[in-house]
C-alpha positions as CSV (number, residue, x, y, z in Angstrom):
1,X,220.3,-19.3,120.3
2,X,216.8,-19.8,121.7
3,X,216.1,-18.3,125.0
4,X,212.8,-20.0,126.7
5,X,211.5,-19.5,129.7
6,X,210.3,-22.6,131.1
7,X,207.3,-23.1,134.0
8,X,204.9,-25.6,135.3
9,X,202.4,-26.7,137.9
10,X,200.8,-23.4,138.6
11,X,197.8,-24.8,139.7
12,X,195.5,-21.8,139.6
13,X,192.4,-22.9,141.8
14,X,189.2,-21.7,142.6
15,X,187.3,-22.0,146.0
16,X,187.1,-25.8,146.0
17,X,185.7,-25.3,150.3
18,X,182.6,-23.5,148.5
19,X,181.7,-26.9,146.1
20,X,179.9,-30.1,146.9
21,X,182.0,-32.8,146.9
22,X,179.5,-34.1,143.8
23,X,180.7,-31.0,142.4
24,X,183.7,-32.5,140.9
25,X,182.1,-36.0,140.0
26,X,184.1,-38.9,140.4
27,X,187.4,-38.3,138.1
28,X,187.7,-35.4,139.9
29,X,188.2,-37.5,143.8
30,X,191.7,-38.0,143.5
31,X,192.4,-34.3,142.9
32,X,189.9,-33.4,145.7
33,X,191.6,-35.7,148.2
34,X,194.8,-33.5,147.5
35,X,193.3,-30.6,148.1
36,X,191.5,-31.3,151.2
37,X,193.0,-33.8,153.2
38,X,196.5,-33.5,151.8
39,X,197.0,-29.8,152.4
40,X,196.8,-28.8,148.7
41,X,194.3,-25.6,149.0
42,X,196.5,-24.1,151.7
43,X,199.6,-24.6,150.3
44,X,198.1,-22.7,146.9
45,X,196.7,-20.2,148.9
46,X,197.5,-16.8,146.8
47,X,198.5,-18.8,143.5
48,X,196.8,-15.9,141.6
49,X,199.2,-13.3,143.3
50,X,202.2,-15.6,142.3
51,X,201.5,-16.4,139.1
52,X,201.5,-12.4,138.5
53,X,204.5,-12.1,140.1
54,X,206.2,-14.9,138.1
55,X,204.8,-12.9,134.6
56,X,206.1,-9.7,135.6
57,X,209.8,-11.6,136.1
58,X,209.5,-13.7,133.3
59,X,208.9,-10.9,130.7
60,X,211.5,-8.3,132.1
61,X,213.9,-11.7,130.7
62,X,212.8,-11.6,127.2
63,X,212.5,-14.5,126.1
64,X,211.8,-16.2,122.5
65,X,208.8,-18.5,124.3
66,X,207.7,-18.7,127.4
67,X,206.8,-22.9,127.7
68,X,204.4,-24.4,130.6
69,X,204.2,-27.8,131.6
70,X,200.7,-28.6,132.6
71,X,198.8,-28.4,135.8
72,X,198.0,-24.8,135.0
73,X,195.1,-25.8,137.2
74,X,193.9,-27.8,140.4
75,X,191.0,-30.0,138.9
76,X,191.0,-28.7,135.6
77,X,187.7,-26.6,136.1
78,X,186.6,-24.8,133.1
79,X,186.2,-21.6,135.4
80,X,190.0,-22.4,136.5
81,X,191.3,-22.7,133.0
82,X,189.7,-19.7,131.8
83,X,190.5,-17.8,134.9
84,X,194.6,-19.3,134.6
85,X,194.7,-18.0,130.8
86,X,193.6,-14.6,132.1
87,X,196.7,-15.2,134.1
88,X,198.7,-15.9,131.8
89,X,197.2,-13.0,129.1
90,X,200.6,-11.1,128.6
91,X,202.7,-14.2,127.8
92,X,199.5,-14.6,125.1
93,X,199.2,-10.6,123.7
94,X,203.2,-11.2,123.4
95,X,202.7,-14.5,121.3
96,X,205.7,-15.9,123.6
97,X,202.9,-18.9,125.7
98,X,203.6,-22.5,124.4
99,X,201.2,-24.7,126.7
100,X,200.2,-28.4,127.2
101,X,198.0,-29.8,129.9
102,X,198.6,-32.2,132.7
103,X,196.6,-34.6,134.6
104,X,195.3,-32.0,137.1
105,X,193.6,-30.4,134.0
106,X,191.8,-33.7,133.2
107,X,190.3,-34.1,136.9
108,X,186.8,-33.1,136.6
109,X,186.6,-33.0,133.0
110,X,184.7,-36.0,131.2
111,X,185.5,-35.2,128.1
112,X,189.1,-34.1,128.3
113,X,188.5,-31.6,125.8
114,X,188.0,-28.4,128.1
115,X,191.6,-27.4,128.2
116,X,191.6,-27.6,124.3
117,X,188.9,-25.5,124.3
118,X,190.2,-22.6,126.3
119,X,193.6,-22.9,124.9
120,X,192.8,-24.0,121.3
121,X,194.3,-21.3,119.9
122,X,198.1,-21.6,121.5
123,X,197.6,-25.6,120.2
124,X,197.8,-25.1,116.9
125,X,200.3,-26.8,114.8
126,X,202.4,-26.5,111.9
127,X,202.6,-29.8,111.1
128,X,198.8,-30.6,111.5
129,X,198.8,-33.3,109.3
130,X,201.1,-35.4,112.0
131,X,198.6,-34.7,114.6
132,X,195.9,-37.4,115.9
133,X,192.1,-36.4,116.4
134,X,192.8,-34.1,119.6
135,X,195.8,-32.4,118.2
136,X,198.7,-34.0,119.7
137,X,201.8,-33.5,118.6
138,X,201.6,-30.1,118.1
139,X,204.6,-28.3,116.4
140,X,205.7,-24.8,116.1
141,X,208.5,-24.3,114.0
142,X,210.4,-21.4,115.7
143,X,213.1,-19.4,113.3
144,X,215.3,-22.0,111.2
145,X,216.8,-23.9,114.0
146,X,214.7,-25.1,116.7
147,X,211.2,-27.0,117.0
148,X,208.8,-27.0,119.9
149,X,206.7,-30.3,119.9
150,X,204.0,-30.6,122.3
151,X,202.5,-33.8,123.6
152,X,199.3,-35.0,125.6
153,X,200.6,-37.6,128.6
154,X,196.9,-37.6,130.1
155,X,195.8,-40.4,127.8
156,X,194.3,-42.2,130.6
157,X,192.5,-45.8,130.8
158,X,190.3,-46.0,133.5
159,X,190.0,-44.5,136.8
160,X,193.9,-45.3,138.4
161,X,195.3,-43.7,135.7
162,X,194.5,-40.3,136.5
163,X,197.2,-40.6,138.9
164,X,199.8,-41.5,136.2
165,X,200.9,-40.6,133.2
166,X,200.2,-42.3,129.5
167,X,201.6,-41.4,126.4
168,X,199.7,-43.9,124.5
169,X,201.4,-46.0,121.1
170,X,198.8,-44.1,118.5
171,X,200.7,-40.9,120.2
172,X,204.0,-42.5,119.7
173,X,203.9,-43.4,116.8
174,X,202.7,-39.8,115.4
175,X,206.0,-38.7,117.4
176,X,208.0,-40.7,115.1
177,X,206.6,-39.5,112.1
178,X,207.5,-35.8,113.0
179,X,210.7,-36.8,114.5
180,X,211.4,-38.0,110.4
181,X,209.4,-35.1,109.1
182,X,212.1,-33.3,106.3
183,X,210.9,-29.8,107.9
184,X,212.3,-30.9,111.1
185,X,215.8,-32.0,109.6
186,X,218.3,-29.7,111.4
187,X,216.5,-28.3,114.0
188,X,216.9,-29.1,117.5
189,X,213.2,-30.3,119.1
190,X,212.1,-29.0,122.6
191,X,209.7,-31.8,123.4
192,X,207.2,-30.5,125.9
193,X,205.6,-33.6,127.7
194,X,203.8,-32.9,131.2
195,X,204.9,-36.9,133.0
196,X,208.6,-37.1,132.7
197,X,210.4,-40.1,132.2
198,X,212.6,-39.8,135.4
199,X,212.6,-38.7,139.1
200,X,215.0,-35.8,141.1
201,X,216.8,-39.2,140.9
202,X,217.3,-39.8,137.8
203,X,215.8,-42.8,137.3
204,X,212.0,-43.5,136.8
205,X,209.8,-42.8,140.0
206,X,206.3,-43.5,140.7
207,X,205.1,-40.8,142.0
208,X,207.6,-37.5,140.7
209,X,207.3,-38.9,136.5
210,X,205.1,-41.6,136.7
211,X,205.2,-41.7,132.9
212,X,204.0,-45.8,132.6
213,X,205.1,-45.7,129.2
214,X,208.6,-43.7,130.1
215,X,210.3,-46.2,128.2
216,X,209.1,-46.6,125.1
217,X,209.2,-42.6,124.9
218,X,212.7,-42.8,125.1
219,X,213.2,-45.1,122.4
220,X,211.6,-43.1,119.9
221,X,213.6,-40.0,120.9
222,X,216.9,-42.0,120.9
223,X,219.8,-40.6,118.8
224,X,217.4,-37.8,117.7
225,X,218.7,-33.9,118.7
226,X,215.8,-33.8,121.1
227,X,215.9,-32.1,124.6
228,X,213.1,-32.8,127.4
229,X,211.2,-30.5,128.9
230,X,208.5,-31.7,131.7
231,X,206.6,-31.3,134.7
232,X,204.6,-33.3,137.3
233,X,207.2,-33.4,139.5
234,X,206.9,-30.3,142.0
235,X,210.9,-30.5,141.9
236,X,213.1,-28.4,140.0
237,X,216.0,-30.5,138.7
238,X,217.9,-31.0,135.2
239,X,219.5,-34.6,134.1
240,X,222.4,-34.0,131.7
241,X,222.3,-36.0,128.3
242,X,224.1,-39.1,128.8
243,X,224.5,-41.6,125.7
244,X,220.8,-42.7,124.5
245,X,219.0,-40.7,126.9
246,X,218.6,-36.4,125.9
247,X,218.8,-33.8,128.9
248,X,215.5,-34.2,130.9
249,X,214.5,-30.3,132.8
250,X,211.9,-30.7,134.9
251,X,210.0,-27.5,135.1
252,X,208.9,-28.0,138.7
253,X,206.2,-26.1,140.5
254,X,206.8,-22.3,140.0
255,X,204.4,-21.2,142.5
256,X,204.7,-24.3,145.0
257,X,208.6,-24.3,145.0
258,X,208.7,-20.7,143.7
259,X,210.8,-20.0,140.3
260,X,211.5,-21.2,136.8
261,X,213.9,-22.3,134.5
262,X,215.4,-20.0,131.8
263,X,217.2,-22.0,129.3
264,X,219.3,-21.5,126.7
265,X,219.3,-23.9,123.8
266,X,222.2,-23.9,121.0
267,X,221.5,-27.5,120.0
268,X,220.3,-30.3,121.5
269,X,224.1,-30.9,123.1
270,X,224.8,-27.2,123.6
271,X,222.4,-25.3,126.5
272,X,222.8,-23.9,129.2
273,X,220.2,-23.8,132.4
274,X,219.4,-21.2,135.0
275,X,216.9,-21.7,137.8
276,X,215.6,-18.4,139.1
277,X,213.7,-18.4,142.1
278,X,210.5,-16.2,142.3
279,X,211.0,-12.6,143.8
């Protein structure tokens, strides 16, 4: 049995009100326009408070991995990623963190390399022969039963795109390949993905997955003993597997909506769920 704990959209931000708009150059307006005119900076107020509160909880579980999401950040700030791994330091001394980023990571950087820079070493994989250029997938083998595979949904393509999700088919098709790999025969995979391929209502939604490529993710997971672990969507919810389609947990926003998942994974049929909220 693998026990993970599993959290998302922490976004850890720094004093945006103190920045010029410039500041955060122009991949970085969407993200601003949240925080400013739709509420996002008082609604975050504290995060760093929470997010302590949410490790303290988390560890007095125990559990084999601690997995995150994306958005560990508002805009993806170097200062904000370095300040969110400080954060997040006793899930690291433990060796327990598992991370991948999400769009709000991307915001203001123009290279989209910052979060693999501050994170590099929790990105490395065991299969790094499977990986692309920027390390996506990542996999870490964990005992002789289960698989955590990490992917990258920011590939974005042009400006409009930072408000969705992309996959990308290079990405996809790397995800085959380690979906075939013989190390991974056997195991059950926890595929960590930040845009998931459906909405609270189970179905795909705009602006809760917004994964444009939703579907051909799902095809190449198919059949496979797979279960889904995403975020993006400040909700907390779990679809069960249905035939085709694996169980889909959405990791929600710990510190916006307050809590985490702690799941239990036999195989990718056999789990069980808990949603704790934050104390």
């Amino acid at each position: 049995m693998l026990r993970l704990a599993h959290l998302s959209d922490l976004h850890h931000q720094i004093d945006w009100r103190k920045r010029s708009l410039w500041s955060s150059g122009w991949r970085g307006a969407p993200g601003r326009f949240e925080l400013h005119a739709l509420g996002r900076l008082r609604r975050f107020a504290g995060v760093e408070q929470r997010i302590a509160r949410l490790v303290d909880q988390v560890l007095a579980l125990a559990p084999d991995r601690v997995i995150v999401t994306g958005d560990l950040t508002a805009l993806g700030d170097e200062q904000e990623l370095r300040v969110a791994r400080r954060l997040l330091e006793p899930f690291i001394a433990a060796g327990l963190l598992v991370v991948i980023p999400g769009n709000h990571d991307r915001y203001t950087d123009a290279r989209a390399s910052a979060f693999e820079v501050v994170f590099h070493d929790l990105l490395k994989s065991d299969l790094p022969e499977l990986a692309d250029e920027r390390g996506y997938p990542f996999v870490k083998l964990v005992g002789d039963r289960h698989a955590l595979v990490g992917l990258d949904s920011t590939r974005v393509q042009g400006w409009s795109h930072y408000l969705v999700g992309r996959l990308g088919l290079g990405q996809l098709g790397r995800l085959a390949r380690v979906l075939e790999h013989p190390v991974l025969t056997g195991r059950t995979i926890l595929l960590l993905v930040h845009h998931g391929p459906a909405g609270p209502s189970g179905d795909f939604d705009w602006n809760e997955s917004g994964l444009i490529d939703a579907e051909a993710l799902l095809r190449t997971i198919r059949h496979r003993p797979v279960v889904l672990l995403h975020g993006h969507s400040h909700h907390r919810y779990w679809h069960r597997a249905r035939p085709g389609r694996p169980h889909l947990i959405a990791g929600g926003s710990s510190t916006e909506r307050r809590g985490f998942w702690e799941v239990h994974v036999e195989n990718h049929r056999a789990l069980e769920a808990v949603a704790h909220p934050l104390r």
